[in-house]
FIBAFI-891706 format. One line per field, with one value per residue (C-alpha): x, y, z; residue number from 1. Coordinates in pm, 1 decimal, m for minus. Layout:
BEGIN
xx = [X	...]
yy = [Y	...]
zz = [Z	...]
seq = [NUM	...]
***
This chain:
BEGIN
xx = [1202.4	1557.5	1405.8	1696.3	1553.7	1630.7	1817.4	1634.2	1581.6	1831.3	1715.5	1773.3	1721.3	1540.0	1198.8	1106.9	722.8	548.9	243.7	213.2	m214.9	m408.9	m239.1	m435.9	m173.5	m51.8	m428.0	m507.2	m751.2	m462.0	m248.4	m291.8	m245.6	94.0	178.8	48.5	229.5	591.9	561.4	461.6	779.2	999.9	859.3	963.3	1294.4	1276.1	1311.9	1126.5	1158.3	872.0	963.2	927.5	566.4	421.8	226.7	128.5	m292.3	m532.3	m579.5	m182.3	m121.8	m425.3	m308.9	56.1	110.0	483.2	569.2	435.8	681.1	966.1	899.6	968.0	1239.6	1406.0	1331.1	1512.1	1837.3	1828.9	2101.7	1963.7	1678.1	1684.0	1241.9	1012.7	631.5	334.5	73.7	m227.1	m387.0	m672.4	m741.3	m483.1	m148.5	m119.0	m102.5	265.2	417.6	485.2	718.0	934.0	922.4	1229.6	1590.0	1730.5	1447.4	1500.8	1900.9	1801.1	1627.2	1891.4	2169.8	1951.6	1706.8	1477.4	1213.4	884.0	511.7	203.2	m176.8	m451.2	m360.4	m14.4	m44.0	m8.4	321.6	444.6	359.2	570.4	865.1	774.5	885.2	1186.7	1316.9	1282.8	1068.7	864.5	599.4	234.0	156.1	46.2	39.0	149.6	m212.1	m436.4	m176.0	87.4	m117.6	m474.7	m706.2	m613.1	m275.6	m164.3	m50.2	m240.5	m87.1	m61.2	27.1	320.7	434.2	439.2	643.1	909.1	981.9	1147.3	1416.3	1407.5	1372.0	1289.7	1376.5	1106.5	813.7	490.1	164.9	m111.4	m409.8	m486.7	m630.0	m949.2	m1003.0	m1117.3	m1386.9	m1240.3	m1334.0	m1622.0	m1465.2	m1121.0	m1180.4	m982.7	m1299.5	m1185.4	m836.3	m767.8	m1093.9	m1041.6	m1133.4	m1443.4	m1251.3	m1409.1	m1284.3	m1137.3	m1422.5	m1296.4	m908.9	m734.4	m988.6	m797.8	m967.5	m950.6	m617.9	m528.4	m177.0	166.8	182.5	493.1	514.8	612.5	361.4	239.3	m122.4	m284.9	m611.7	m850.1	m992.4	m615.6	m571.9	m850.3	m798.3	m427.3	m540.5	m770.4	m549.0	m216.3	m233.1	143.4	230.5	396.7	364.2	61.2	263.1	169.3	19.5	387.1	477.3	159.3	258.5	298.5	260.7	36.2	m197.4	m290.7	m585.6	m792.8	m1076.8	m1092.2	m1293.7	m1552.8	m1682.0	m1824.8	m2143.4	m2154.5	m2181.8	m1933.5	m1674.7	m1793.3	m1755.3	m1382.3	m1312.3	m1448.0	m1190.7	m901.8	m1090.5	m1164.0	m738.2	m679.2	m507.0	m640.1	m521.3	m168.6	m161.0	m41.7	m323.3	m449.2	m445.9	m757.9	m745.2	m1025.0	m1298.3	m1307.8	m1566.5	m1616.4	m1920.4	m2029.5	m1760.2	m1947.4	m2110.4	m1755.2	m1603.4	m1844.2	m1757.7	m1364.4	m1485.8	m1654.4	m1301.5	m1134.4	m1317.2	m1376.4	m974.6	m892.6	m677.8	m592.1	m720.8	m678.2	m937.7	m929.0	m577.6	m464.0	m411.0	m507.6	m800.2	m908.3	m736.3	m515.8	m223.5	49.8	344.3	328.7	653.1	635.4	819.4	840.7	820.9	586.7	515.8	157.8	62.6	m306.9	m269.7	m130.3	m343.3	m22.1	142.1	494.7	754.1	1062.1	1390.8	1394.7	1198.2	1461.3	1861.2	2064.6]
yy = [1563.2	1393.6	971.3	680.9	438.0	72.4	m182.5	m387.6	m740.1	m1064.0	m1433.5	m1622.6	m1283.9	m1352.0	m1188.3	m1087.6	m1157.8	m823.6	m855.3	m502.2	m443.8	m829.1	m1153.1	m1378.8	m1520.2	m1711.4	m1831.4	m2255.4	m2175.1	m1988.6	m2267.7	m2413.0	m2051.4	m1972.3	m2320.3	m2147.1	m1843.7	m1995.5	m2196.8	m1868.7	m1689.0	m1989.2	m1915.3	m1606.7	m1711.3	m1571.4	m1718.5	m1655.0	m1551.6	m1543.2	m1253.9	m1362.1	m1244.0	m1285.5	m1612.4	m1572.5	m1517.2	m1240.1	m1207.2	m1202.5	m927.1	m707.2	m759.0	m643.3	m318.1	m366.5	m705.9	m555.8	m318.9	m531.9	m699.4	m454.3	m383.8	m721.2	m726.8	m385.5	m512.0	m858.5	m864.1	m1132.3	m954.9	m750.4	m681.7	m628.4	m722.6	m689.1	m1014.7	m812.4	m479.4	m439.2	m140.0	m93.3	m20.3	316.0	154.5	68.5	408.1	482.4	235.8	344.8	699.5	761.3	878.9	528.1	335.6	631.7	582.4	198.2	307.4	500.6	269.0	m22.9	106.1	m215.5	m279.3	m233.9	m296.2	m375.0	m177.1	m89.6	m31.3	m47.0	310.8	466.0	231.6	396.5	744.9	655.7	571.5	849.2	1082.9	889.3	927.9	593.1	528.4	270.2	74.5	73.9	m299.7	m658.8	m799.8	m1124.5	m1308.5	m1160.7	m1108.3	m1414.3	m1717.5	m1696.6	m1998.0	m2067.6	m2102.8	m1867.3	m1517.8	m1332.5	m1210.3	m821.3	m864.8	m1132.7	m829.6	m579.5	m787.9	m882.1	m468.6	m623.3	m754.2	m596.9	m227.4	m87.0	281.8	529.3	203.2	295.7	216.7	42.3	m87.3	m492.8	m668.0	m795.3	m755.0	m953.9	m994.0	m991.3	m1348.4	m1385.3	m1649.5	m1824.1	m2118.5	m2471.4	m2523.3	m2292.6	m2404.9	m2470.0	m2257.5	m1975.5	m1577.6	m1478.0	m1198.0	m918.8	m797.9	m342.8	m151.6	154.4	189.8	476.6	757.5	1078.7	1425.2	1788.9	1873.4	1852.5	1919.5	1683.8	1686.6	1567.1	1520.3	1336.7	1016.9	1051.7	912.1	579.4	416.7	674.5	560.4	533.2	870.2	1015.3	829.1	949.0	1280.6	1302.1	1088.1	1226.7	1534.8	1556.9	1538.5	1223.6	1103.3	1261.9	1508.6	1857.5	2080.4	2187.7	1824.6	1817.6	2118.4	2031.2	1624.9	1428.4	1225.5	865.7	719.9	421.1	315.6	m18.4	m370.3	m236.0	m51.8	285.1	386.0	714.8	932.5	831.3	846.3	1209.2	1276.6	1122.1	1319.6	1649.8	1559.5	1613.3	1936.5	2058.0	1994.1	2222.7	1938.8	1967.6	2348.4	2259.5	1919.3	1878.5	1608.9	1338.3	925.3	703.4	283.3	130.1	67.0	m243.8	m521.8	m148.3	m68.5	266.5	337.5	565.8	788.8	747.6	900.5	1218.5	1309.6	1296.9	1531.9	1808.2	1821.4	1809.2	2106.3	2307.0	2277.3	2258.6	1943.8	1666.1	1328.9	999.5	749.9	377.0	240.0	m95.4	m42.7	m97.1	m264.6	m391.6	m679.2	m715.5	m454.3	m308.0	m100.6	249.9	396.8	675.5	1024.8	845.3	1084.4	1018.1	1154.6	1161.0	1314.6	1396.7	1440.2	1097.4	939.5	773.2	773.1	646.7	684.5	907.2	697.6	362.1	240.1	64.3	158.4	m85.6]
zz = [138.0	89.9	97.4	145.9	m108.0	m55.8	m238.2	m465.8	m421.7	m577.8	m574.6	m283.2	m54.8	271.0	344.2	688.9	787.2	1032.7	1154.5	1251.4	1225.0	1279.8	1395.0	1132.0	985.8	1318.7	1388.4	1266.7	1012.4	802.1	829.1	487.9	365.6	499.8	317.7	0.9	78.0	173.8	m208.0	m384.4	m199.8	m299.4	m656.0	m694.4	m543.9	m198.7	184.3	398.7	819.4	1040.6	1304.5	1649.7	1728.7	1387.4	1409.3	1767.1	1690.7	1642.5	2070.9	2161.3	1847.2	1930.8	2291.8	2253.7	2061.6	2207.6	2056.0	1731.2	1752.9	1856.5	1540.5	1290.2	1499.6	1466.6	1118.4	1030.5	1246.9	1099.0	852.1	648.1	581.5	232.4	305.4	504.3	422.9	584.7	668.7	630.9	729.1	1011.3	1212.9	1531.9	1378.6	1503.3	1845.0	1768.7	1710.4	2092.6	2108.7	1726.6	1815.3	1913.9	1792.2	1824.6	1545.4	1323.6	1372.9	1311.5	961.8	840.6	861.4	730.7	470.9	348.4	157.8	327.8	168.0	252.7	198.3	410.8	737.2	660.7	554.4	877.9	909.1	573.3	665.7	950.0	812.1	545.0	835.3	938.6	611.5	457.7	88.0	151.7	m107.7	m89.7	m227.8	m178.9	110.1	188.5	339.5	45.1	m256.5	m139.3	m8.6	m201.9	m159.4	m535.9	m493.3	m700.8	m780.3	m1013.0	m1324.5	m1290.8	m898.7	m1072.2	m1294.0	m1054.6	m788.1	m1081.6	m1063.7	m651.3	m854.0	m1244.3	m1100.2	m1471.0	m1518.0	m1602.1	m1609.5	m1749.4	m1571.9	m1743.6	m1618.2	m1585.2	m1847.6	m1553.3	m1229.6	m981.5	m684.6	m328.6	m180.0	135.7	291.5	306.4	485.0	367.7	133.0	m59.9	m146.9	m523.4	m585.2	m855.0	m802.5	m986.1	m1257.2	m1487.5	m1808.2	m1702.6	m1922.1	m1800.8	m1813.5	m1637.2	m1675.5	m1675.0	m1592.7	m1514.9	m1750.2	m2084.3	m1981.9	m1825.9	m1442.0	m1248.8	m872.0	m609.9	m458.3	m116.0	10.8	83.6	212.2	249.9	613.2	713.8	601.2	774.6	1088.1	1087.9	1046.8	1288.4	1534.0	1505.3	1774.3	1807.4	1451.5	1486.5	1156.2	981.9	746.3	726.4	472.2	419.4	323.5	115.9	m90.2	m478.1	m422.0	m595.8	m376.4	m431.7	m232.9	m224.8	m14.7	203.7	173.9	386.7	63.6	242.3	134.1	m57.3	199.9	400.7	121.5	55.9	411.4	423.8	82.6	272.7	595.5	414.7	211.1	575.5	649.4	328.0	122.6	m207.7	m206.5	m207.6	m373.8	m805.3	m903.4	m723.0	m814.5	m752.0	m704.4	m843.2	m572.4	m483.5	m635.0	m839.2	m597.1	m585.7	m905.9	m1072.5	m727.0	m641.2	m926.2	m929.3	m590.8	m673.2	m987.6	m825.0	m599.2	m935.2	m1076.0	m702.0	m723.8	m1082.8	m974.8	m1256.3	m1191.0	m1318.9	m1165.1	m1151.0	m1116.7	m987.9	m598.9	m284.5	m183.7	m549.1	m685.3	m851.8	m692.7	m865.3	m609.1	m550.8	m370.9	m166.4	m231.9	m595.0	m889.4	m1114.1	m1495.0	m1602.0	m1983.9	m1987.2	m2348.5	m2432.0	m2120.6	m1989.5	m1634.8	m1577.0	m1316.3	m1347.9	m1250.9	m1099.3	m774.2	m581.1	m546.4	m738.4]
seq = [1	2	3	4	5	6	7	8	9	10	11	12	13	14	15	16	17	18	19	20	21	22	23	24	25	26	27	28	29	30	31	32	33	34	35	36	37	38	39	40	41	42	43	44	45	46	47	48	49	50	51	52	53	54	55	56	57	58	59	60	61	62	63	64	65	66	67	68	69	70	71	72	73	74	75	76	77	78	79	80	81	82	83	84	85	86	87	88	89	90	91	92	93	94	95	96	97	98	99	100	101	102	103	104	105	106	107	108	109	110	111	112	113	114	115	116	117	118	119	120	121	122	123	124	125	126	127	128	129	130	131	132	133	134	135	136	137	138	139	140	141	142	143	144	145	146	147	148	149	150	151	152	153	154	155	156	157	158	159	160	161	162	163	164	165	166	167	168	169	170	171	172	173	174	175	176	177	178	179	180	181	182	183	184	185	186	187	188	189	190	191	192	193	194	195	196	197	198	199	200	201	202	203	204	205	206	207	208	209	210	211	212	213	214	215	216	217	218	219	220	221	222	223	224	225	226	227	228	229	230	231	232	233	234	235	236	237	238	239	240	241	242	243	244	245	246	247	248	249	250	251	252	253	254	255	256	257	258	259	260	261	262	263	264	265	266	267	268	269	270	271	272	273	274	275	276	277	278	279	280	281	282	283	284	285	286	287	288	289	290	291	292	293	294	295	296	297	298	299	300	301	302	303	304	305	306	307	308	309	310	311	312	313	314	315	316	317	318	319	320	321	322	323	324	325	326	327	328	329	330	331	332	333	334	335	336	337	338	339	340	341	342	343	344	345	346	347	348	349	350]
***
């Protein structure tokens, strides 16, 4: 699939705010927040643009599917805007794709191709725009990533947002040095408060080849996926098994931290759609606070071996902190041999 890759980012480029999934970031208890998150923007040299809907509360969002979709709209057509990033996940996004379906948004997306990222729920945005054409990033998001209690941006997440502007050619992934434990609570006691962090035991665990694998990136979180799946009767934006064929699938699983069975169960929903017949390998983020790692890890192995698919296990995405940026339809290089993964060309169009 032929992907219109956007341009990437220069200092003093204006960032365009979406919240496409929950309206958190316009409620009063996130107030001190977006102050943390407009300073951490400015640091890395960027302005910022609240799109008209985006701060207007958890009830109004949730209420209007439509506004969130006039949103991204705006934010595509605004010709200020050089990104597009996503507030936070949730669980309604899909709700929005009524209103984008349509000749004219795709039209819109090809003549202004933008950076768009988020996680979570944001995955049924990208798979989305995956079908109109447009590579889009599966990354931090603003609220969790941008405007921690703490005030700051944690070091790996910092690296991995420098690529907005560096765009290195054929950059090899490592894992983080820690990792850290998602907070409880973010009320204004917690400001200046620092995230518990682990020293990474494991590294990238690679299995099921001894061999290179090269393919292109398509995936996200694991509920999303499912959901999509299961949701998307009129092939909208769920790509088939023909899209599938000879990618390499990246998944994650959310903050709710499913129990065991219900991971297997998710795993087995996309067994039952026939995608691990037709994938290359498949990528796993590290589960988040690394519950249920190791039950997690044998269920993705008895895939690996039912489907003699290469896996590496563990990475830096999604729902575990901290996040590096995965773009879709990106090709990616991984060397079972020398236990490295990198990415073939650059991420962004000069």
């Amino acid at each position: 699939m032929n992907l219109i890759k956007p341009k990437k980012l220069h200092m003093g480029d204006e960032v365009s705010v979406v919240s496409l999934s929950s309206g958190i970031l316009g409620e009063d208890t996130t107030s001190y927040q977006r102050e943390i998150l407009e300073k951490n923007l400015k640091k890395l040299g960027l302005r910022i643009h609240y799109t008209k809907n985006s701060l207007r509360g958890i009830n109004y969002i949730r209420s209007h599917p439509e506004k969130r979709a006039e949103d991204l709209i705006e934010a595509f057509t605004r010709k200020t805007t050089k990104m597009i990033w996503s507030a936070i996940g949730g669980e309604d996004t899909i709700k929005i794709l009524p209103f984008l379906n349509s000749d004219d948004f795709r039209t819109i997306i090809k003549n202004n191709p933008k950076i768009f990222m988020g996680f979570s729920d944001t995955t049924i945005n990208h798979l989305f725009l995956y079908s109109c054409g447009l590579t889009t990033y599966y990354g931090p998001a603003l609220l969790p990533d941008m405007a921690d209690p703490s005030g700051e941006i944690l070091p790996y997440t910092e690296h991995w947002l420098a690529e907005l502007f560096c765009n290195s050619e054929n950059k090899i992934i490592k894992p983080s040095a820690n990792w850290y434990h998602n907070r409880t609570s973010f009320g204004y006691d917690q400001l200046n408060s620092v995230l518990d962090q682990e020293s990474e035991k494991h590294g990238f665990e690679f299995f099921g080849s001894d061999g290179v694998v090269e393919g292109e990136l398509l995936g996200g979180c694991l509920e999303s996926l499912v959901y999509g799946l299961n949701e998307d009767k009129k092939g909208i934006f769920f790509p088939s098994l023909y899209i599938w064929n000879k990618k390499i699938l990246f998944i994650e699983s959310s903050n709710e931290k499913p129990q065991i069975k219900k991971f297997s169960a998710m795993i087995f929903e996309l067994e039952k759609f026939g995608i691990y017949k037709v994938i290359k390998a498949i990528i796993v983020g590290k589960p988040c606070n690394e519950e249920c790692y190791s039950e997690y890890k044998k269920i993705i192995y008895k895939i690996s071996r039912k489907y003699s698919l290469p896996v590496v296990y563990n990475l830096n995405f999604g729902h575990s902190m901290p996040r590096m940026i995965i773009p879709y339809g990106q090709r990616i290089l991984i060397d079972f041999r020398k236990k490295q993964i990198s990415y073939i060309g650059n991420l962004f169009k000069e």
